[in-house]
N, C-alpha and C positions, 0 to 999 in steps of 0.2 A: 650559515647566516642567511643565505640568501632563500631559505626553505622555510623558517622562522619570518621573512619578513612578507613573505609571496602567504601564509598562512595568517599573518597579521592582516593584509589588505583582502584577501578574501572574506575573512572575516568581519570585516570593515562593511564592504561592497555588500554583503549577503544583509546585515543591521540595517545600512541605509536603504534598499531596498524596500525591507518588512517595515521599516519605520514610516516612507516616505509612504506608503498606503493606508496604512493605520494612521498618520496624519491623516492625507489625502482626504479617506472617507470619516474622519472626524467632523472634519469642515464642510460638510454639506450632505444634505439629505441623500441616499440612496433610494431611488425609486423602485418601486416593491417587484415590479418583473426582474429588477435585475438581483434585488436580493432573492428571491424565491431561484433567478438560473445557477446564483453561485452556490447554494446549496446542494447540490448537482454536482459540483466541483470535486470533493474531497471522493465517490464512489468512484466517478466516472475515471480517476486518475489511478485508483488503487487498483480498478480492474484493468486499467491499461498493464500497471504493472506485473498481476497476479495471473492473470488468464492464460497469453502467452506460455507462463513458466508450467502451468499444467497443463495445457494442451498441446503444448509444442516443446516437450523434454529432447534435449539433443538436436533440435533445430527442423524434428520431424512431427509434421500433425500425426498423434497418437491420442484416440477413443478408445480404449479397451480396456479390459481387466488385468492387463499387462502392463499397466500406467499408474505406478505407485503414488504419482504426485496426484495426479488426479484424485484417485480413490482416497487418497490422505486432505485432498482438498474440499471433496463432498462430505465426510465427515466431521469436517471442521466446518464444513459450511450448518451442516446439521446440527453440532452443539451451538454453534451463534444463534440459529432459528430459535432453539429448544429453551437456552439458559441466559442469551441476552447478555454474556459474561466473557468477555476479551482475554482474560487470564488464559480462566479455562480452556476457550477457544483453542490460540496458540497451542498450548499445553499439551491437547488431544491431538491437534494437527501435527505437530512434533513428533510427537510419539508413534503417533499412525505411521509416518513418512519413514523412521527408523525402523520399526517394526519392518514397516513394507519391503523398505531396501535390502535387509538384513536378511529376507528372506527370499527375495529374489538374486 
C-alpha cells in the first residue's frame, strides 16, 4: 500500500509542477531573450545525459576505436545529420552498439 500511495503523490507532485508553469507562462508574456535561452534547454540536457555515457564507459575517459559506444554514437549522430528521422536514428544506433559489443 504504501508503494501505491508514495507513486500516487509522485505523480501528483510531478502534474503540479508541469501544470503550475504551463499556467505560470500562460499568464503573461515571456520576453524573447528568455524564449530564444529556453530553446537551448532540451540539447543542452540531452547531452548532459548522452555524452558522459560515450566518453566515459565504465567510469574511464575513453577516445578510441576501442569505444563501441562511442563509434555507435557518431554513427547515429551521422544518420540524424543525413535523414533528419529519430526512428531511424535510434534504430542504427542500436544496432551499431549490439553489433559493436558482440564483437568485442
Amino acid at each position: 500500500m504504501t508503494f501505491w500511495l508514495t507513486m500516487i503523490a509522485i505523480g501528483i507532485a510531478t502534474f503540479a509542477i508541469r501544470f503550475s508553469f504551463i499556467y505560470l507562462f500562460g499568464q503573461f508574456e515571456i520576453p524573447d531573450s528568455l524564449r530564444r535561452a529556453l530553446r537551448f534547454v532540451p540539447p543542452a540536457v540531452l547531452s548532459a545525459i548522452v555524452f558522459p555515457e560515450l566518453l566515459m564507459p565504465g567510469g574511464i575517459f575513453e577516445i578510441s576505436l576501442g569505444n563501441g559506444r562511442l563509434l555507435a554514437g557518431v554513427l547515429a549522430a551521422l544518420v540524424a545529420w543525413r535523414t533528419k528521422n529519430v526512428v531511424l536514428t535510434i534504430l542504427v544506433g542500436m544496432a551499431a552498439l549490439y553489433i559493436l559489443q558482440a564483437l568485442g
